[in-house]
N, C-alpha and C positions, 0 to 999 in steps of 0.2 A: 612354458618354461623349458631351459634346457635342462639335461639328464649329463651328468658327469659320471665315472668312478671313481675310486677311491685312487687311484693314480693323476687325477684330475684331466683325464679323456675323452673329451666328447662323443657319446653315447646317440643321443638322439633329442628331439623336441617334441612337447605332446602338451596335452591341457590336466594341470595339477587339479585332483578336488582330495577331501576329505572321504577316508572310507575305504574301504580292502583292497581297491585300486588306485594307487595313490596315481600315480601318472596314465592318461592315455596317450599312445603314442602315436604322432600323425607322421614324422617320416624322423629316419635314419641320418639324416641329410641336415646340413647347418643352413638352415633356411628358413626364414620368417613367415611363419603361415596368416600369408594378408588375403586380400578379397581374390586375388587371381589367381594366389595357392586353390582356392576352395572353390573356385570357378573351373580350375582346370580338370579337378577330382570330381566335381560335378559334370563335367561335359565327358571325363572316359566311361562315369557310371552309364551315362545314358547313348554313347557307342555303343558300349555291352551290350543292352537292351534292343537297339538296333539291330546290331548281330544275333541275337536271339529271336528275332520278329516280333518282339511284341509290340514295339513301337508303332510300326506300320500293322497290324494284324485287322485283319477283318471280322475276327470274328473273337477276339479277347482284345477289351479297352481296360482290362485292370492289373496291373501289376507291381513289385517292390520295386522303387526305381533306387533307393539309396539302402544298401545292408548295414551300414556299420562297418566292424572289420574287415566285411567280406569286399566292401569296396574303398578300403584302407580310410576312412571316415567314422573313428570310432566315438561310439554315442549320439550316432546319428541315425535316426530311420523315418525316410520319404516312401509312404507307396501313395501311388495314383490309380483317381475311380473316376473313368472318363471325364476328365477337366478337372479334378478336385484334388491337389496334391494335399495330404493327410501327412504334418509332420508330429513325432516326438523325439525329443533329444532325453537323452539319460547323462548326460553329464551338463557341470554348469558351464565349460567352452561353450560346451555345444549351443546350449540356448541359449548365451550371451549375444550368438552371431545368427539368431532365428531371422530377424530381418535383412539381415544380407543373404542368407540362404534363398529368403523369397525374392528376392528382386535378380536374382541371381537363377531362379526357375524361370522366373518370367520373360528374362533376357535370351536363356537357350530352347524352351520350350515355345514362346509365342504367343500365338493366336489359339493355341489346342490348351493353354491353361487359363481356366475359369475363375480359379479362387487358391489361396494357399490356405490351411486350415493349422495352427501350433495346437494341438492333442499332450501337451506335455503335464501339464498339472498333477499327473498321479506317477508322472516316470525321473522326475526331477527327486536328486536324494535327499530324503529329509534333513540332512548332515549339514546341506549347503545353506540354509536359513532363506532360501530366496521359492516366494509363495508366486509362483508359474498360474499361469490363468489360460485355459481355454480358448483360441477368440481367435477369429479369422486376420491373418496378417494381408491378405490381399483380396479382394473381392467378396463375396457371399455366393452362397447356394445352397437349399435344402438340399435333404437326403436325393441321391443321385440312382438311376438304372446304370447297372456295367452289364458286361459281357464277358463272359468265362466259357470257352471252347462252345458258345453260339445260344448256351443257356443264359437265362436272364436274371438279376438279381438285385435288390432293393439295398444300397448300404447308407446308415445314418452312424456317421462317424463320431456324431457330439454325445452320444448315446448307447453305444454300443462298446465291445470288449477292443481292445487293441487299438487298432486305427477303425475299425469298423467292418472287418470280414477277412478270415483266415487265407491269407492268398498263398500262403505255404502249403497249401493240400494240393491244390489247382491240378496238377498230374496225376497225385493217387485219386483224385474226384473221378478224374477220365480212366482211371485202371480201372475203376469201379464197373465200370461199362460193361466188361469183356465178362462181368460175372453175376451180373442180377436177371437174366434174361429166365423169367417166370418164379421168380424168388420170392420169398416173404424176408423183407429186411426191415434191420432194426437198427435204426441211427439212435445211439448213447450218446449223451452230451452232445446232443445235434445243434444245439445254437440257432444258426438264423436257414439251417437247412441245407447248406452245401451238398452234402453228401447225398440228406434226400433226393433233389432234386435231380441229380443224376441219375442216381436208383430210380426214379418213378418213369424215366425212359423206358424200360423195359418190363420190373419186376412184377410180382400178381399184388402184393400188399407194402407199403411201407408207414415205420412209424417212428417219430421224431420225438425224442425227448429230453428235457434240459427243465433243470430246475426252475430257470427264468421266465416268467411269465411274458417277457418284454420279447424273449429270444423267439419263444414258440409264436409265439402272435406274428413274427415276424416271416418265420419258417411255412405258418398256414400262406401268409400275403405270396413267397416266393413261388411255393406251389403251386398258386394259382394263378402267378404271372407266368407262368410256364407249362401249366397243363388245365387250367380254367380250376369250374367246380369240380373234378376229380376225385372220386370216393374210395378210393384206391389209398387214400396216404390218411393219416390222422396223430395228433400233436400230443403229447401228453407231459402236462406241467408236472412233477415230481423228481421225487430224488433217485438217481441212478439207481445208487445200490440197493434201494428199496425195489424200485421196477423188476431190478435183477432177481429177486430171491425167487420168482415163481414166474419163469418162461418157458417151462421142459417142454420140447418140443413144437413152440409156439412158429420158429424162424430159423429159416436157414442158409440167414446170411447178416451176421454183425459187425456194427463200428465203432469200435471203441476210440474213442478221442478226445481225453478227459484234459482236464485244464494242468497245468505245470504242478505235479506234484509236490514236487522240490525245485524251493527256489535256493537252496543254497544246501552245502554236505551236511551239515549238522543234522539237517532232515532227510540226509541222504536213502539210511536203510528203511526210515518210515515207509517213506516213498517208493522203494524197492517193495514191502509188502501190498503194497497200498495195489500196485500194479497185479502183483501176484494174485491177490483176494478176486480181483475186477475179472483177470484172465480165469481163473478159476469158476467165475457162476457163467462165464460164456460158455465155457469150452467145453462144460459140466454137462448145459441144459439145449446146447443145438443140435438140431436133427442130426443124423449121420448123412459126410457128403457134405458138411455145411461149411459156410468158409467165413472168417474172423478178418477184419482189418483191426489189425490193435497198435497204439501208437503211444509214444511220449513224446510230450516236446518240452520237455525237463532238461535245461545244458546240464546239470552237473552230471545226471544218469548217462552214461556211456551207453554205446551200441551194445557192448560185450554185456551191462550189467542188465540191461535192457533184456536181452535176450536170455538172459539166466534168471529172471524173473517167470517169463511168458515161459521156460523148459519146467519150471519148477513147477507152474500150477499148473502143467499139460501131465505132470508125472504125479502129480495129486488127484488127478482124474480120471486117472488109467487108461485112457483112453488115446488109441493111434493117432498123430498130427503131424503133418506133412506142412514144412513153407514152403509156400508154393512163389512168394516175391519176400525182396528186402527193401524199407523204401528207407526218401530223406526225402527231404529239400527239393524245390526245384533251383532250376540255375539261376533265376531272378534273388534268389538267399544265397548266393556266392559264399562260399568255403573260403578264407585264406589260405593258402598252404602253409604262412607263417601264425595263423592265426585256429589249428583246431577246434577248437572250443564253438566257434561259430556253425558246426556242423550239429545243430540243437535237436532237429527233428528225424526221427528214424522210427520205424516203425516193421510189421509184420505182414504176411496174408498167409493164414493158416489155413487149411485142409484137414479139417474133421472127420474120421472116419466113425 
């Protein structure tokens, strides 16, 4: 639809739905967005990509090939897991044009895509009345091996959170490097092991844990695709905050990377405490010298409010804390610069004294 004002001046054109966004907007510009519009916005995502090496990389095959706003394609998100392009759409444009999307992969990517996977069934607004299904738009493949900075890893997309593996960490996994070398760490809401599995590079003990049964089963398979039988690391099916009440001096090196507190402001301050309480039993009960990765990937939570969360339970604890990094995103999650909001993930690495 176009976007007028109240002067009756063309504004812009985007895809109308029901729901606190009522327009998404695909360009400025008085332009029909047909199959070449969304061809040509597919082929600058994957230049990008190009220019960042992942495309050619020898030693990472998984990455976000389409952001959304961050590659002016809003309600759209493609990541790729060697041959397995993994879509959801969040708006109903978006999934109305799921099959042109794939034919449209297949046309600039080739012989390197295997299968297109639609993921959308839980990302589609309830608003729109239209019941999204699962199901591969172009080829098949079970769950696939990728490659993440040369480590190896297991993702089952039809089964798993998101599209199938957090490819937003992908660089703080590798900061992780520079600081586990004879550690005892402790992956919170570890999921399918990312974080482990880089830690077990180095560290003297690590331990992965995440409510999900399905997650941790998954985190033991990665570990072992990556350092065999290894007695070094072990899983534990419970709840966080539970795990947390009694660690004093167990580890001294934590990851907090808890799922989207806030999905929207209304739950804005909950979620502000919610952070607070998490960073409090770390910061409380780590050795001295120990160092915290803590993270949201909450859009509505700002940097600023982010950080006065993780200030507030560091001065509930009296205890000296040093940041030693500020993270985010990597560039494969492209930032709009007209587009803020899209800058979701941000996180800490604290210094415990």
């Amino acid at each position: 639809m176009e976007v007028f004002d109240n002067k009756d001046t063309f504004l812009a054109v985007g895809h109308y739905q029901p729901g606190s966004i009522a327009v998404r907007i695909l360009s400025f510009k008085e332009i029909v967005p047909d199959t070449d519009f969304f061809r040509e916005r597919i082929r600058s995502a994957l230049t990008y990509r190009k220019f960042l090496g992942l495309i050619d990389s020898k030693n990472t095959n998984v990455y976000r090939l389409i952001h959304a706003e961050g590659d002016d394609l809003p309600g759209l998100i493609i990541d790729y897991y060697n041959g397995v392009a993994v879509m959801q759409m969040h708006s109903i444009g978006m999934y109305r044009l799921r099959n042109e999307f794939a034919g449209i992969l297949r046309e600039l990517i080739g012989e390197r895509l295997i299968a297109v996977y639609d993921k959308s069934e839980e990302t589609i607004p309830y608003m729109s009345g239209i019941k999204a299904k699962n199901e591969f738009l172009y080829g098949s493949s079970e769950r696939v091996e990728v490659t993440e900075n040369g480590f190896r890893f297991l993702v089952d997309w039809a089964f798993s959170q998101k599209t199938g593996f957090f490819i937003d960490q992908r660089e703080n996994r590798n900061l992780l490097n520079l600081y586990t070398d004879g550690r005892d760490v402790l992956n919170m809401f570890g999921y399918t092991g990312g974080f482990s599995v880089y830690a077990m590079k180095n560290a003297r003990m690590v331990h992965t844990v995440d409510s999900s049964a399905s997650a941790t089963g998954m985190a033991n398979e990665n570990i072992k695709l990556n350092f065999g039988d290894d007695t070094r690391h072990e899983a534990f099916k419970t709840s966080a905050f539970e795990f947390l009440n009694d660690i004093k001096n167990k580890y001294d090196l934590i990851i907090l990377d808890p799922p989207a507190f806030a999905k929207h402001n209304k739950v804005l301050t909950n979620a502000l405490q919610g952070y607070k309480r998490l960073n409090i039993k770390a910061i409380e009960q780590i050795r001295p010298g120990g160092i915290i990765f803590t993270f949201s990937c909450s859009q509505v939570v700002t940097k600023e409010n982010f950080r006065k969360s993780v200030f507030a339970a560091a001065a509930n604890t009296g205890r000296r804390v040093r940041i030693l990094h500020q993270l985010s995103q990597p560039p494969d999650h492209p930032v709009n610069i007209y587009h803020p909001e899209s800058e979701y993930l941000k996180g800490l690495v604290l210094y415990v004294e």
